[in-house]
VOPAGU-2260 file (C-alpha; in pm, 1 decimal, decimal comma):
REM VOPAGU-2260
SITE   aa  ch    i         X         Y         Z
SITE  UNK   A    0   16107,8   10536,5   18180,5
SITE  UNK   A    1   16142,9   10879,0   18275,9
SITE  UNK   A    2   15843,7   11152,6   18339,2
SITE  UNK   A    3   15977,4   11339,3   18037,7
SITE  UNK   A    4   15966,5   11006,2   17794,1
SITE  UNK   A    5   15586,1   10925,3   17902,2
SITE  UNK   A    6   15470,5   11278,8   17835,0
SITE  UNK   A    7   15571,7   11231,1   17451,4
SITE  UNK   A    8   15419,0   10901,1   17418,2
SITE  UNK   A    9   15092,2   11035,4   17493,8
SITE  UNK   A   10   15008,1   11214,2   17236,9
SITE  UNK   A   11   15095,3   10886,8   16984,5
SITE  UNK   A   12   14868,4   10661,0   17199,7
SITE  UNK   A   13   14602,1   10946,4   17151,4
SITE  UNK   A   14   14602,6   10885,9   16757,2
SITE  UNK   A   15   14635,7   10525,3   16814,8
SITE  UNK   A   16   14314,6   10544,4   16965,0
SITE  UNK   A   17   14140,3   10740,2   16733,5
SITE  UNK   A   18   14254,1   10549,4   16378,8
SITE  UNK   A   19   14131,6   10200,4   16602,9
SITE  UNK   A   20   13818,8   10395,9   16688,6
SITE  UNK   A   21   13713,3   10534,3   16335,7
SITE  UNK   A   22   13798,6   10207,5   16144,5
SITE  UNK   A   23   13549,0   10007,6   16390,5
SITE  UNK   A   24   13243,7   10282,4   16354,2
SITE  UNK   A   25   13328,0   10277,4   15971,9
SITE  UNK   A   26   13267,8    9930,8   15955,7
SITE  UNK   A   27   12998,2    9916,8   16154,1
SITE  UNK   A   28   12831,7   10232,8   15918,1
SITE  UNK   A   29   12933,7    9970,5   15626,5
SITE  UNK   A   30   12749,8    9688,6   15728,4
SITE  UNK   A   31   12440,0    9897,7   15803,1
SITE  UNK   A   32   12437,3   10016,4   15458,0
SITE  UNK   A   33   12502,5    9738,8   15338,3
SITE  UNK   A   34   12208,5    9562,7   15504,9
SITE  UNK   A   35   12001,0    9858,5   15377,5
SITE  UNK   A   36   12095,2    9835,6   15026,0
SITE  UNK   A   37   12032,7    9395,1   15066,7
SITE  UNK   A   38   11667,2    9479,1   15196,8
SITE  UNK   A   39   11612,9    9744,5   14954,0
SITE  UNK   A   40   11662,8    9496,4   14692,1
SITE  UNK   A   41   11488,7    9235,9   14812,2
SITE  UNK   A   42   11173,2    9448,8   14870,3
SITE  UNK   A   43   11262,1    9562,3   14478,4
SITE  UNK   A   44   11261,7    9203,3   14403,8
SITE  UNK   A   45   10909,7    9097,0   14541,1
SITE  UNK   A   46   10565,8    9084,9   14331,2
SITE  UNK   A   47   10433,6    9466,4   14424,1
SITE  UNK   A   48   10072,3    9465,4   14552,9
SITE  UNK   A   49    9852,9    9753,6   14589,0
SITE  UNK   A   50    9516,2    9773,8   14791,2
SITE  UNK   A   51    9228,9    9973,9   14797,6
SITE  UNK   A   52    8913,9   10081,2   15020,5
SITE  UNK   A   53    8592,5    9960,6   14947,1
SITE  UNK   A   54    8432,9   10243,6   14782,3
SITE  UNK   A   55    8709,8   10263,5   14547,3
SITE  UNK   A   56    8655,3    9879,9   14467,3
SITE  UNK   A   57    8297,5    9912,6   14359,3
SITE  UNK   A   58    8414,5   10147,7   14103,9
SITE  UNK   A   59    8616,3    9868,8   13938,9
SITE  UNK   A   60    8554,5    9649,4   13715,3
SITE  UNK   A   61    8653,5    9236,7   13739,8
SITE  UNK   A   62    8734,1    8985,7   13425,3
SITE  UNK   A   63    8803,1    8609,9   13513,4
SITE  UNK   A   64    9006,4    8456,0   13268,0
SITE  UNK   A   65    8900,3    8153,0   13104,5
SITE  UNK   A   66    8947,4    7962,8   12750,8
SITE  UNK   A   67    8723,4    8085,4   12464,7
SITE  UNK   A   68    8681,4    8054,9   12102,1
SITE  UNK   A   69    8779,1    8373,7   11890,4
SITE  UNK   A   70    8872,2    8470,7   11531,7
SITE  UNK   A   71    9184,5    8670,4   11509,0
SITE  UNK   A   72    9205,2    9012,8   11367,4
SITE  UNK   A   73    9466,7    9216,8   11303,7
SITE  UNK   A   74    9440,8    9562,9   11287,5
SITE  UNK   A   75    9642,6    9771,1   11053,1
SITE  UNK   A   76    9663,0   10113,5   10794,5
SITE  UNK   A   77    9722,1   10120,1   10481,7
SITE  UNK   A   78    9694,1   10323,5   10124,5
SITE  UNK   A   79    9505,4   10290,9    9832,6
SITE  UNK   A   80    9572,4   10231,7    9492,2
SITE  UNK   A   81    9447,1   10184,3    9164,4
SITE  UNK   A   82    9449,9    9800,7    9061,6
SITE  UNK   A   83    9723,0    9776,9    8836,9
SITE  UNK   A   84    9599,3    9437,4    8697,6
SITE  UNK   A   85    9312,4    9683,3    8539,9
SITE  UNK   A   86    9426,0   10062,1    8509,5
SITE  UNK   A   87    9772,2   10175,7    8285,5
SITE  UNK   A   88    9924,5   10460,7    8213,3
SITE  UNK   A   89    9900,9   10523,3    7834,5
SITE  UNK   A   90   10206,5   10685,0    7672,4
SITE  UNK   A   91   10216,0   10825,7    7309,2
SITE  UNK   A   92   10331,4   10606,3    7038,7
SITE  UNK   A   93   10454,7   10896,9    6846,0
SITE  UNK   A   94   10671,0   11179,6    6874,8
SITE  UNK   A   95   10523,6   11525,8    6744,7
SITE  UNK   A   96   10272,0   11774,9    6864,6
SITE  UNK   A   97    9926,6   11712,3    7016,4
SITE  UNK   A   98    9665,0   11857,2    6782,5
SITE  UNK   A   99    9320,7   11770,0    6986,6
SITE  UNK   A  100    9227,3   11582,5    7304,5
SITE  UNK   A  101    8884,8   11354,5    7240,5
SITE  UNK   A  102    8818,3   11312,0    7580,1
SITE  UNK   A  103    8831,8   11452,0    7906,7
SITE  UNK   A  104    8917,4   11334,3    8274,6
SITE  UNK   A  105    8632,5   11104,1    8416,8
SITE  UNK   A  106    8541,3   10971,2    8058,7
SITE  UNK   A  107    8394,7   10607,9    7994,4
SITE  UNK   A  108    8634,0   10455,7    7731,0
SITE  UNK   A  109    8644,5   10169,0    7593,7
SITE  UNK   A  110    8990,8    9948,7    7449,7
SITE  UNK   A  111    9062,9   10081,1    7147,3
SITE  UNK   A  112    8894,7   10427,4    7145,1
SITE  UNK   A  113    9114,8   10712,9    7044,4
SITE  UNK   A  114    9166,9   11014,6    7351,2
SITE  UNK   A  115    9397,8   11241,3    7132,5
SITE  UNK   A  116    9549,5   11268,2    6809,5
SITE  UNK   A  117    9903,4   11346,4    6719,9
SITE  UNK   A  118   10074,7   11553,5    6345,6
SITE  UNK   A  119   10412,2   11406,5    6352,8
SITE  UNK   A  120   10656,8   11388,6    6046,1
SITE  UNK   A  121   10691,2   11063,1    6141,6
SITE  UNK   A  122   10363,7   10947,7    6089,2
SITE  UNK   A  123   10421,6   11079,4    5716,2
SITE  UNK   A  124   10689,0   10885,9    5645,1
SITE  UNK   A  125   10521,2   10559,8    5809,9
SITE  UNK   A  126   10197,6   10644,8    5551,3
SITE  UNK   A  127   10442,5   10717,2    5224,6
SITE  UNK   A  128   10648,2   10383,5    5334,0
SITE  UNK   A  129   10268,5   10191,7    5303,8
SITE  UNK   A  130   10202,2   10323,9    5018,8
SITE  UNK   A  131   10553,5   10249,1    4877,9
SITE  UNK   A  132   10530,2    9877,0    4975,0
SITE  UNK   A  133   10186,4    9846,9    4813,9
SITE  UNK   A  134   10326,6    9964,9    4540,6
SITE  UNK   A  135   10598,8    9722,4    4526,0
SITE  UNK   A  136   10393,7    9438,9    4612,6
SITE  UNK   A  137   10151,4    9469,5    4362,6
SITE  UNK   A  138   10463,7    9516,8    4099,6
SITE  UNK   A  139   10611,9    9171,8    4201,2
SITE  UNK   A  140   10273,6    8989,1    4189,9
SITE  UNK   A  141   10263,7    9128,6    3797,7
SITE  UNK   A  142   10570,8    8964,7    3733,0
SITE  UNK   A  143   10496,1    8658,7    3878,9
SITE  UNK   A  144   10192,1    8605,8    3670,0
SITE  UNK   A  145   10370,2    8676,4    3372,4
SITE  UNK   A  146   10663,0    8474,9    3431,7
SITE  UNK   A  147   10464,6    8179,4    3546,4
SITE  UNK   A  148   10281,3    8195,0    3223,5
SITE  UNK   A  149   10596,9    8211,7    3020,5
SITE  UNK   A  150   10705,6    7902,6    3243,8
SITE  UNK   A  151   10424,2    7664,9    3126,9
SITE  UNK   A  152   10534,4    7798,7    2774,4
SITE  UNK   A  153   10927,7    7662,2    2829,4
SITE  UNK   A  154   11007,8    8052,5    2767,7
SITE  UNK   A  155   11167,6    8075,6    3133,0
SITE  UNK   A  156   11407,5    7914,2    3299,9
SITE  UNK   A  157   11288,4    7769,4    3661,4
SITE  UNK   A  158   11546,4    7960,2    3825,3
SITE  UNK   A  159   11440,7    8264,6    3694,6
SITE  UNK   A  160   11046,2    8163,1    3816,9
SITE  UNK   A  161   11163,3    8091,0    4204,6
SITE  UNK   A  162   11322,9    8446,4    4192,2
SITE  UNK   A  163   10990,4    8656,7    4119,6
SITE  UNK   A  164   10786,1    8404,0    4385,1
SITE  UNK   A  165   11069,2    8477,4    4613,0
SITE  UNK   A  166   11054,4    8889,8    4507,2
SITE  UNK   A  167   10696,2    8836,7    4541,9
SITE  UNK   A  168   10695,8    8718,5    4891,7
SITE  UNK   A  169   10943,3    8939,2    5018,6
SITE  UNK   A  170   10727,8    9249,4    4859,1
SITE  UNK   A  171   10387,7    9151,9    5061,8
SITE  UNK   A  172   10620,6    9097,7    5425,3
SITE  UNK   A  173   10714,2    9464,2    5357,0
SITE  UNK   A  174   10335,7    9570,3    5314,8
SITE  UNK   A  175   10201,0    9366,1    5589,8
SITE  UNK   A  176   10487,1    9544,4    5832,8
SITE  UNK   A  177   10396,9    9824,0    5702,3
SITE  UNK   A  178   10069,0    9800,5    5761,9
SITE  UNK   A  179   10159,9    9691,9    6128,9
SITE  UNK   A  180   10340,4   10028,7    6136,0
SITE  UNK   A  181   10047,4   10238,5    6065,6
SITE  UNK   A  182    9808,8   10045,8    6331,2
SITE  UNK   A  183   10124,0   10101,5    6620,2
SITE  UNK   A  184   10087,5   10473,5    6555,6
SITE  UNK   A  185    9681,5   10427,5    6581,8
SITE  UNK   A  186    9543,1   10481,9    6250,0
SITE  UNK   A  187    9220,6   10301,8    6207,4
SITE  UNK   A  188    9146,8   10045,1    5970,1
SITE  UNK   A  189    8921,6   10280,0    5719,5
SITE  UNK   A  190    9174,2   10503,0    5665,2
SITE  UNK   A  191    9434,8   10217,7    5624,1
SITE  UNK   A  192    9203,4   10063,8    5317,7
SITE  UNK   A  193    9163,6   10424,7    5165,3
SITE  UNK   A  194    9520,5   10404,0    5149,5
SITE  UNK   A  195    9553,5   10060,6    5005,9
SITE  UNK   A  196    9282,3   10160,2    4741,1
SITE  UNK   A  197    9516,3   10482,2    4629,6
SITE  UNK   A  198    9211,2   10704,2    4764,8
SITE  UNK   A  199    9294,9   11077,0    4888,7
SITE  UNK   A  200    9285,6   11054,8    5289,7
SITE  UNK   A  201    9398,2   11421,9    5315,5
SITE  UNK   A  202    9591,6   11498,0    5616,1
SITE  UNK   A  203    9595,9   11203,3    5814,0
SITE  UNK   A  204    9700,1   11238,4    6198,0
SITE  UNK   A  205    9785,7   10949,4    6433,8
SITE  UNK   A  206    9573,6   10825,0    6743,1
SITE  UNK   A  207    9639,4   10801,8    7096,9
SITE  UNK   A  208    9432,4   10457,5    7170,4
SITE  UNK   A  209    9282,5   10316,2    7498,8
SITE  UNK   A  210    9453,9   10001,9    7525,6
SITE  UNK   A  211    9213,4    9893,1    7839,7
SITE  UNK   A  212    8833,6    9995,4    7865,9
SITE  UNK   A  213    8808,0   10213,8    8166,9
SITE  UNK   A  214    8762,0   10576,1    8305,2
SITE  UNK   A  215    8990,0   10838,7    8265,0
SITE  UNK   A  216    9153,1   10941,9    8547,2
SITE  UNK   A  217    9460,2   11154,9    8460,7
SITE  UNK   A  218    9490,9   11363,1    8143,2
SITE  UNK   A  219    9859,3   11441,1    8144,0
SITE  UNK   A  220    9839,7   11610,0    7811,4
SITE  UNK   A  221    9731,2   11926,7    7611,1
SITE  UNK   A  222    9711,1   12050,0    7249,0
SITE  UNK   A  223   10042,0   12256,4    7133,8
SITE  UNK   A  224   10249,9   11980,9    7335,3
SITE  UNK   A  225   10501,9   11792,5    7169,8
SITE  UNK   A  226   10479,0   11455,6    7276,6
SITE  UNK   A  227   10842,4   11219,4    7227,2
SITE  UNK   A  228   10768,5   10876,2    7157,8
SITE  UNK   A  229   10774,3   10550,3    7409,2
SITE  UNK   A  230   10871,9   10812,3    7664,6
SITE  UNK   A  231   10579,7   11091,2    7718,1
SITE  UNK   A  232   10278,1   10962,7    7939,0
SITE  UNK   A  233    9924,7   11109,1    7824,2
SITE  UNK   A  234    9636,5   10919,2    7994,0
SITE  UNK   A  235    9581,4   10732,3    8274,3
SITE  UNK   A  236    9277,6   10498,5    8232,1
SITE  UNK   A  237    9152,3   10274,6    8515,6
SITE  UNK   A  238    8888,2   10032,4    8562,8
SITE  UNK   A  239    8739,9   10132,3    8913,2
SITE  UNK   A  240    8488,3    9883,9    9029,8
SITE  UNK   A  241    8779,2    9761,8    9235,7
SITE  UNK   A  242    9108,8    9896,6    9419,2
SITE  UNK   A  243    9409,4    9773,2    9588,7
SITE  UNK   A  244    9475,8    9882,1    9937,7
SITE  UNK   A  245    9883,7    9808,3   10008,7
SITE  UNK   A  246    9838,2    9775,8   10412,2
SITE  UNK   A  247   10137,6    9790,2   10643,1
SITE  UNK   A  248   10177,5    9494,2   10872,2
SITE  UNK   A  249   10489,4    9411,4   11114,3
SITE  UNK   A  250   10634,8    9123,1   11175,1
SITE  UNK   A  251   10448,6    9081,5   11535,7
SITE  UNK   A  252   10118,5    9035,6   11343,2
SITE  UNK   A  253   10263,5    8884,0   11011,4
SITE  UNK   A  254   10219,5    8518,9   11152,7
SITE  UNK   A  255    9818,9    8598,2   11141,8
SITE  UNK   A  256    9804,7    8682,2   10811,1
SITE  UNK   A  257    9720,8    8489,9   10495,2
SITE  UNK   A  258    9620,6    8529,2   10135,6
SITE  UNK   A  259    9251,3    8456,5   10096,3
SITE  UNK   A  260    9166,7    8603,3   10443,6
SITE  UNK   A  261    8837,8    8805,0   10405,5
SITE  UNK   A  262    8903,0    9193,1   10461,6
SITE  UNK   A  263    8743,2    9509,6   10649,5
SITE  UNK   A  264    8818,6    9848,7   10540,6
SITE  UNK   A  265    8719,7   10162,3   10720,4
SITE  UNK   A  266    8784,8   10520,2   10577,1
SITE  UNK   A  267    8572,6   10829,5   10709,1
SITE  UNK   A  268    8389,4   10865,0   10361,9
SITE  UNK   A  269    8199,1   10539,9   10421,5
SITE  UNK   A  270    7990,6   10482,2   10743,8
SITE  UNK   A  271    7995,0   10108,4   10619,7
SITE  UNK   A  272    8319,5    9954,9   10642,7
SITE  UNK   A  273    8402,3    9827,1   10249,1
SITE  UNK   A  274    8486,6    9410,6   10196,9
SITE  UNK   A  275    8831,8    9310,5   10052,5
SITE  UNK   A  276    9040,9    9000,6   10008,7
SITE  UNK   A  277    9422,2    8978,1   10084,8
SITE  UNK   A  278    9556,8    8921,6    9733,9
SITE  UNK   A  279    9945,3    8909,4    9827,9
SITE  UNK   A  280   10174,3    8926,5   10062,2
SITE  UNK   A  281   10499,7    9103,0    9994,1
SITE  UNK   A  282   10867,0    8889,6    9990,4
SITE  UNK   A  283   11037,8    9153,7   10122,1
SITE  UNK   A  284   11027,0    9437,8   10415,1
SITE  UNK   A  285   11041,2    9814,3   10362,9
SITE  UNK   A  286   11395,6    9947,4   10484,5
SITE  UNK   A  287   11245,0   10210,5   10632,1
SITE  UNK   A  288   10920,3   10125,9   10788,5
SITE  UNK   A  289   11018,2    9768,4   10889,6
SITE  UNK   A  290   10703,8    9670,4   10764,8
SITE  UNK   A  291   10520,1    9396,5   10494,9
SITE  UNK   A  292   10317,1    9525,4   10187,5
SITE  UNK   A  293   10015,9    9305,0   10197,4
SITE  UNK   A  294    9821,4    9374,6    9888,2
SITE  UNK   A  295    9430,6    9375,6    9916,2
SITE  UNK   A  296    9205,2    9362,1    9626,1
SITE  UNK   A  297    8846,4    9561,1    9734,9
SITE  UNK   A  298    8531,8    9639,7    9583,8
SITE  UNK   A  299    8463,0    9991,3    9486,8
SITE  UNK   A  300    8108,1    9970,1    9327,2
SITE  UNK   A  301    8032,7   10272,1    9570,0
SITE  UNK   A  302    8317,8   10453,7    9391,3
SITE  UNK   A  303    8435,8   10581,7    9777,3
SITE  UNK   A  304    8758,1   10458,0    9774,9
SITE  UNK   A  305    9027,0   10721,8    9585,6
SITE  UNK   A  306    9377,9   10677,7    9553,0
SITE  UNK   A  307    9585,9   10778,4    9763,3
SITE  UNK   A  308    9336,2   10809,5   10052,7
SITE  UNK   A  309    9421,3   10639,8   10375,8
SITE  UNK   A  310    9260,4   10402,1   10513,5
SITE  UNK   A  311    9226,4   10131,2   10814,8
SITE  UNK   A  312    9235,2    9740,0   10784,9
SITE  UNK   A  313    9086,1    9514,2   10998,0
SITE  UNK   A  314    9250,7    9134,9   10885,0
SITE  UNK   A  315    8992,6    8808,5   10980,8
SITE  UNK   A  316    9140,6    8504,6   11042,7
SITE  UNK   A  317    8990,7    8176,5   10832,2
SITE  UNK   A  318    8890,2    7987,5   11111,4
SITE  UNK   A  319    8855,5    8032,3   11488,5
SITE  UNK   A  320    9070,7    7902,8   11814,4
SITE  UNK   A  321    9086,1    7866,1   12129,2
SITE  UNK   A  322    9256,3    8090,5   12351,7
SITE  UNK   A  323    9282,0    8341,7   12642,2
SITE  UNK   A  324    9168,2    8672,4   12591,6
SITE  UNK   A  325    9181,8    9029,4   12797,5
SITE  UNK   A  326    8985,9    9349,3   12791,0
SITE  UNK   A  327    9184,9    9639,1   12633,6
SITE  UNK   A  328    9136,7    9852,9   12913,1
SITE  UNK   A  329    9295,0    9582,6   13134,9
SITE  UNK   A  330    9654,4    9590,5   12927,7
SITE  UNK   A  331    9858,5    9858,1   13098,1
SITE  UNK   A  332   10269,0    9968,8   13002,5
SITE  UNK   A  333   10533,4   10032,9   13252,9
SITE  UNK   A  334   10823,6   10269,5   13206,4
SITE  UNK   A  335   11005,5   10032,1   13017,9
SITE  UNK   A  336   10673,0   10025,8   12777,2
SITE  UNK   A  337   10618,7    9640,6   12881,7
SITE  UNK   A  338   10277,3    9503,1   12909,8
SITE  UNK   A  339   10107,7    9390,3   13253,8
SITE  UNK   A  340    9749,4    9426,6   13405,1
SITE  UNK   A  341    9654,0    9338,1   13759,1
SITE  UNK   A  342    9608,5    9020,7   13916,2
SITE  UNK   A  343    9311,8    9007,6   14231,2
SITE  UNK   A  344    9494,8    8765,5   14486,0
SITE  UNK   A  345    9299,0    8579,7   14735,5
SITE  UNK   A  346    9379,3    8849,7   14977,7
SITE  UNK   A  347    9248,4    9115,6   14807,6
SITE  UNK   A  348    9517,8    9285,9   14720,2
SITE  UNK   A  349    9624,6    9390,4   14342,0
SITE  UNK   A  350    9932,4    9255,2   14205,0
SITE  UNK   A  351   10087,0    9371,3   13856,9
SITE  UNK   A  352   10147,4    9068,4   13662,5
SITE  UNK   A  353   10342,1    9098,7   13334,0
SITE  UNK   A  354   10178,3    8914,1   12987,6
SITE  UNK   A  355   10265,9    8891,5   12609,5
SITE  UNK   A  356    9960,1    8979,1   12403,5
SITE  UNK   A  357    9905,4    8890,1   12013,1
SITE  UNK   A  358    9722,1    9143,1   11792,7
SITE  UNK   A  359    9395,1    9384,7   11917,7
SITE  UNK   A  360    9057,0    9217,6   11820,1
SITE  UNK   A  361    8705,0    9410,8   11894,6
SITE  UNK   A  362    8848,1    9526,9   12180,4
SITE  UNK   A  363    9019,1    9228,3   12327,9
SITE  UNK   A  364    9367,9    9125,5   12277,0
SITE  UNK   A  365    9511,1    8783,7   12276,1
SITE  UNK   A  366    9652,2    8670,0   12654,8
SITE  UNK   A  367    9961,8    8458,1   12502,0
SITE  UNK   A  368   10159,8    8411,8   12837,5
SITE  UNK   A  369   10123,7    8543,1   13167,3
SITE  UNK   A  370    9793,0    8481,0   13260,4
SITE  UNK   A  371    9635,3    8125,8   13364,8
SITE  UNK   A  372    9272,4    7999,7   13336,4
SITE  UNK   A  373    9075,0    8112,1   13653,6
SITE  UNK   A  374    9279,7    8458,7   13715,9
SITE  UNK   A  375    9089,4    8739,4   13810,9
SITE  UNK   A  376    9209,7    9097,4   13632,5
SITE  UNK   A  377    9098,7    9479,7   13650,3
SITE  UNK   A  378    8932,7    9601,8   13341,3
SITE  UNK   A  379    8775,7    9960,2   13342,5
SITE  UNK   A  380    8977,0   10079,0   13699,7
SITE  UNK   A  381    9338,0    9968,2   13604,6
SITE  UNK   A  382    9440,7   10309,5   13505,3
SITE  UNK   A  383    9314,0   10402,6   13848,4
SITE  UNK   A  384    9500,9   10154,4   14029,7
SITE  UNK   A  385    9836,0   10219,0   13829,7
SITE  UNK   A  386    9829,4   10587,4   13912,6
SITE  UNK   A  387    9755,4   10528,6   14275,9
SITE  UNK   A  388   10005,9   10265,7   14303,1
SITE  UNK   A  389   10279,7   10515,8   14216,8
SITE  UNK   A  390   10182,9   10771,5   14457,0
């Protein structure tokens, strides 16, 4: 090979050398990162533990699990209500306008008692239709008698006799629905016999009745309004010695709950908490809450609960089990809002351990997995210890 020839191969053996040279520090930078990222994740992988100096672990508080007997409770909020097996809304049986109201919002009635009355053209018609079928009935049972008589005289025929029984019949199912009529639209029975007896009632207005005894807690009504039959609500009348609360429980705590479970209620105007019963628990879930209607029946002698008003439920259990149970202030959430407290190991050292928990009791929840007999967890201090960790 000539001079010239090995002067141009040089600068190809230079580049050679350079591609040969970057691939094998390249690959050598690859396997270093790549032994970074594999101990990166294995330090990711192990149990974290956190430690801390004496002072700081006098400050802390210690719990050591073990098995203990506890009633359930579940905590929840709910509304009240009035009990609708003893409160309705009363709605006029007649259309026309109202001419007085009896009674006024917070009034004692009892069933039966009248709270406004009504002038309808209606009513008129119901009173001439009375009178009319009176009328009529006491017609037929003239012509019975008389054609019965003529009967036992062989002056009638017997076809002729079933007729005026059958007339007669006929006549007093028209004045007993009649009279049926008149008691619908609320007239009371003294001024239904004045009209049987043909006496002069004068203007005679309908009734607007309390079906229920109760108090009167809406008046929906006033005089001058015209009222439309079957459709126009007037009075609300409730008994209120007791109350429904509807509370709100989700399906986490729905496994603890059960109709005939005794009831706490606690609402701001009452420095006592109020008793209740769980009456029923709802078929279905809310579409937009997510959450079961569980109807409680409570006592409101105090008159404190309103409707409306909200209020907060604390659920016992029946009976009492066995179980594991943690301090509140030991139950901590990560960034992924899962629970965990801390674990004491042998060494010392703090190590998060992550639990399920049932539903909050008197300040202890429910350890359902996570935790073993004999562990030793931070109480009042975890907070501390989570915030340090993460420094």
């Amino acid at each position: 090979m000539s001079k010239r020839q090995s002067l141009l191969l040089l600068p190809r053996i230079a580049n050679a050398t350079a591609l040969v040279t970057f691939a094998l520090v390249s690959a050598a930078c690859g396997s270093k990162a790549a032994d970074a990222g594999a101990n990166a994740a294995a330090e990711k992988s192990k149990p974290s533990a956190f430690t801390v100096t004496d002072a700081q672990r006098a400050r802390l508080q210690f719990v050591t699990i073990a098995p203990v007997a506890f009633r359930p409770n579940t905590e929840v909020t709910g509304t009240v209500a009035f009990d609708g097996d003893h409160s309705t809304q009363i709605l006029s049986p007649i259309s026309g306008p109202v001419t007085r109201i009896l009674v006024q919002v917070g009034a004692q009635v009892a069933a039966g008692q009248a709270l406004a009355t009504v002038s309808s053209p209606d009513f008129a018609v119901a009173v001439a239709g009375y009178r009319k079928a009176i009328e009529a009935w006491r017609n037929t049972q003239r012509i019975l008698k008389l054609n019965e008589q003529l009967f036992q005289n062989d002056a009638l025929a017997r076809s002729q006799l079933d007729q005026s029984r059958t007339d007669a019949a006929a006549a007093a199912a028209d004045m007993d629905a009649s009279m049926q009529l008149l008691k619908a639209l609320g007239v009371d029975d003294s001024t239904i016999a004045a009209i049987r007896d043909g006496k002069h009632t004068g203007p005679v207005e309908s009734a607007i009745r309390a079906p229920i005894g109760g108090t009167v807690v809406e008046k929906l009504v006033n005089p001058g309004q015209l009222l439309a039959a079957g459709a126009t609500p007037a009075f609300t009348v409730a008994n209120l010695n007791s109350m429904w609360v509807l509370a709100n429980v989700y399906e986490r705590d729905l496994a603890g709950v059960h109709r005939g479970e005794s009831v706490e209620i606690f609402t701001d105007a009452s420095p006592k908490p109020i008793s209740g019963t769980v009456d029923y628990i709802a078929a279905v879930v809310d579409p937009g809450t997510k959450a079961t209607t569980v109807r409680i029946t409570a006592n409101n002698a105090g008159r404190l609960l309103k409707r409306d008003m909200f209020v907060r439920v604390n659920i016992r259990a029946a009976s009492d089990r066995n179980g594991l149970v943690i301090p509140v202030a030991a139950l901590l959430r990560d960034n992924d809002n899962l629970p965990f407290v801390f674990v004491v190991k042998a060494d010392g050292t703090f190590e998060r351990r992550k639990v399920t928990v049932g539903p909050r009791m008197s300040g202890q929840y429910e350890a359902l997995t996570g935790l073993v007999a004999g562990d030793k967890v931070v109480a009042d201090g975890a907070l501390f210890i989570q915030f340090a960790e993460n420094q």
